[in-house]
C-alpha positions in Angstrom: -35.9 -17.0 26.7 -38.9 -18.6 28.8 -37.5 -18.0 32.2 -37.3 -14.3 32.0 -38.4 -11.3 29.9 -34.6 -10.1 30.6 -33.1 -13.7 28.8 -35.6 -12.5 25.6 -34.0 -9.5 25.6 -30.5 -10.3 25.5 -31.0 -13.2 23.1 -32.9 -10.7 20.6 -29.9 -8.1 21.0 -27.9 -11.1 20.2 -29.6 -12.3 17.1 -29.2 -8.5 16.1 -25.5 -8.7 16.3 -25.0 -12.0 14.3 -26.7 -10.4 11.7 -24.9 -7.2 11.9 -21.6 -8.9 11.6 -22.4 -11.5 8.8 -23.7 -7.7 6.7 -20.4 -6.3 7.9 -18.2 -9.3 6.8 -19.5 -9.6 3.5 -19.3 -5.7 2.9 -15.2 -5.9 3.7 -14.8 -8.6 1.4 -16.8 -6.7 -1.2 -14.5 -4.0 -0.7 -11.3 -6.4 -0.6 -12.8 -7.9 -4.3 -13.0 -4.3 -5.8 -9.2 -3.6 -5.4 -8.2 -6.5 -7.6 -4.8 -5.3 -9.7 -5.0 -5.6 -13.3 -1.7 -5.2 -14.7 -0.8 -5.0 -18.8 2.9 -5.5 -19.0 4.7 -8.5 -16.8 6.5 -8.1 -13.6 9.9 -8.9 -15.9 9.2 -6.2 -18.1 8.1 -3.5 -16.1 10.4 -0.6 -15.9 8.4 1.2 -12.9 7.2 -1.4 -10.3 4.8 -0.3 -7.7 4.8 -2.3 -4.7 1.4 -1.7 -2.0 1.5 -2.4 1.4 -1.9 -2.7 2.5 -4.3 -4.3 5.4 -7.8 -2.9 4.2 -7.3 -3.0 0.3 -7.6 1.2 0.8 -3.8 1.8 -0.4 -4.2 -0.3 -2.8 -6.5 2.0 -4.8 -3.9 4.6 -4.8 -1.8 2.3 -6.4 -4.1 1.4 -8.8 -4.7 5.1 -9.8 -0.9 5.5 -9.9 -1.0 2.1 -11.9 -3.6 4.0 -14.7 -2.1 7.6 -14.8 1.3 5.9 -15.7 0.1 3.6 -18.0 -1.6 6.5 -19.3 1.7 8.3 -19.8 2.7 5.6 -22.1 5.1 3.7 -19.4 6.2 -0.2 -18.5 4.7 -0.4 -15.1 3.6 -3.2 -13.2 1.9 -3.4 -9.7 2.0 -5.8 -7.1 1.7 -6.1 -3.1 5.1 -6.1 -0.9 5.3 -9.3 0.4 5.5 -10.3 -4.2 8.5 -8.4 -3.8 12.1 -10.2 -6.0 14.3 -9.2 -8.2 12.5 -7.6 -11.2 14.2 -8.1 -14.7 13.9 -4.2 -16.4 12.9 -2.3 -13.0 14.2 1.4 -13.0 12.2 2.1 -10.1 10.7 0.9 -7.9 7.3 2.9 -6.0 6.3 1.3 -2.4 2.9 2.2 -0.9 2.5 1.0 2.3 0.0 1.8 4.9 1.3 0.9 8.7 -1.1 -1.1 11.1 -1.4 -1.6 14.6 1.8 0.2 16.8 3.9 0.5 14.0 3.4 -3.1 12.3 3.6 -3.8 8.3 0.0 -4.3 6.6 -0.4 -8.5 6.3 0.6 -8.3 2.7 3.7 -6.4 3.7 4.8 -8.4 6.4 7.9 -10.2 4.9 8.9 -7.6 2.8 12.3 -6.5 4.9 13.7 -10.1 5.0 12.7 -10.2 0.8 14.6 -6.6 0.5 17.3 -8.3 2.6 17.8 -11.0 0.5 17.6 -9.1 -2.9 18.9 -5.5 -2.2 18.2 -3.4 -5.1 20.9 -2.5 -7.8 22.4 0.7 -7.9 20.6 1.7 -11.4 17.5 1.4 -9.3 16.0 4.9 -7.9 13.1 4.6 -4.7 10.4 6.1 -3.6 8.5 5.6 -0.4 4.9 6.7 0.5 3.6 6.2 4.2 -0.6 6.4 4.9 -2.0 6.7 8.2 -3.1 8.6 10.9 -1.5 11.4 13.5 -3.8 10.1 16.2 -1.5 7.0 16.3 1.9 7.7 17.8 3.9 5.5 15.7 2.8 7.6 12.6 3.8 5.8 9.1 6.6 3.7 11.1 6.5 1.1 8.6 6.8 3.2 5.5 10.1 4.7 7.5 11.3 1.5 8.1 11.3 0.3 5.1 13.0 3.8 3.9 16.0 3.1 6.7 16.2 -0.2 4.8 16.2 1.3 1.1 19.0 3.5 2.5 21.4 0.4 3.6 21.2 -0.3 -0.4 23.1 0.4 -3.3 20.2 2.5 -4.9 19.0 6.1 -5.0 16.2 7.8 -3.8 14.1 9.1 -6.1 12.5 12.3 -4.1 15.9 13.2 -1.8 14.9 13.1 2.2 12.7 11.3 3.9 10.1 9.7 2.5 6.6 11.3 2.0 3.8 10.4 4.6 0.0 10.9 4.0 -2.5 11.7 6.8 -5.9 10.4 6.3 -5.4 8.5 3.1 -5.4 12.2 1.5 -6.0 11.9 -2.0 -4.7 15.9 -2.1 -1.5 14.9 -0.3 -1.1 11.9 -2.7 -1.9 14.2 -6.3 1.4 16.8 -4.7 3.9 13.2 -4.4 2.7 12.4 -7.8 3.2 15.5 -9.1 6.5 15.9 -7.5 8.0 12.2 -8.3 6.4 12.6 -12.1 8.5 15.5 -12.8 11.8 13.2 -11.8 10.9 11.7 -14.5 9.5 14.5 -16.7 6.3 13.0 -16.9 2.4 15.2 -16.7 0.7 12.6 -14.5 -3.0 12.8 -14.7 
């Protein structure tokens, strides 16, 4: 920065940014550390599994308050992220959360998940449920959450809300209450 008043410049805009980014970085994985899953009952024991697709830990804290109103209900449930995804001992149904990133791409912790269903379709005592998050200003609108609903179709289970599955704009926590309510009354449960 000797040479020219312009160099100082730059390198002080510079020295800016690196701090910027370090604040930034340890801010995500602040956020990341927050959305930790705490599950009471075993993955073999569960009778409701709820499976989260998620790149920013941000769909994972709708599963975790789906995780708390069931469990406040009184019910077996167990949460976990896609890509965990096997054969699950007592599992009546199974709940899949899934956020889709980039042009239509699963979330990193979802990215296996198809080959897994693939491998292990789900019995026919099993009944689905498929919630999409993301945004209308992408074109490729919640294309991983309809994926993964063609692929739940192809198996020997049954849906448990008829039609397609239910997509979420905006990580809307309105949107999300109505699919709770909706799904909760399959099952004759008051979710709060």
């Amino acid at each position: 920065g000797k040479g020219s008043i312009l160099w100082s410049i730059i390198l002080f805009i510079a020295a800016i940014n690196i701090v910027f980014f370090i604040y930034s970085g340890l801010a995500i994985s602040y956020r990341r550390t927050r959305t930790r899953i705490k599950n009471q009952v075993s993955a073999d024991q569960a009778e409701i599994v709820i499976l989260v697709g998620s790149e920013d830990g941000s769909t994972k804290n709708f599963g975790n308050l789906l995780l708390h109103a069931l469990l406040g209900a009184k019910q077996k449930v167990y949460l976990g992220e896609l890509n965990q995804y096997r054969p699950f001992g007592k599992m009546q149904h199974l709940l899949v959360l899934t956020s889709t990133y980039g042009d239509g791409d699963p979330p990193a912790n979802g990215d296996r998940f198809l080959k897994l269903l693939g491998e292990h379709p789900l019995a026919d005592s099993v009944r689905y449920s498929v919630v999409g998050f993301g945004s209308l200003a992408y074109p490729n609108f919640c294309q991983f959450a309809l994926d993964i609903e063609a692929a739940l179709k192809k198996s020997p289970a049954s849906s448990g809300l008829p039609g397609k599955p239910f997509l979420i704009h905006n990580k809307s926590y309105t949107s999300f209450q109505k699919w709770a309510g909706k799904w909760g009354e399959t099952l004759g449960l008051q979710l709060e």
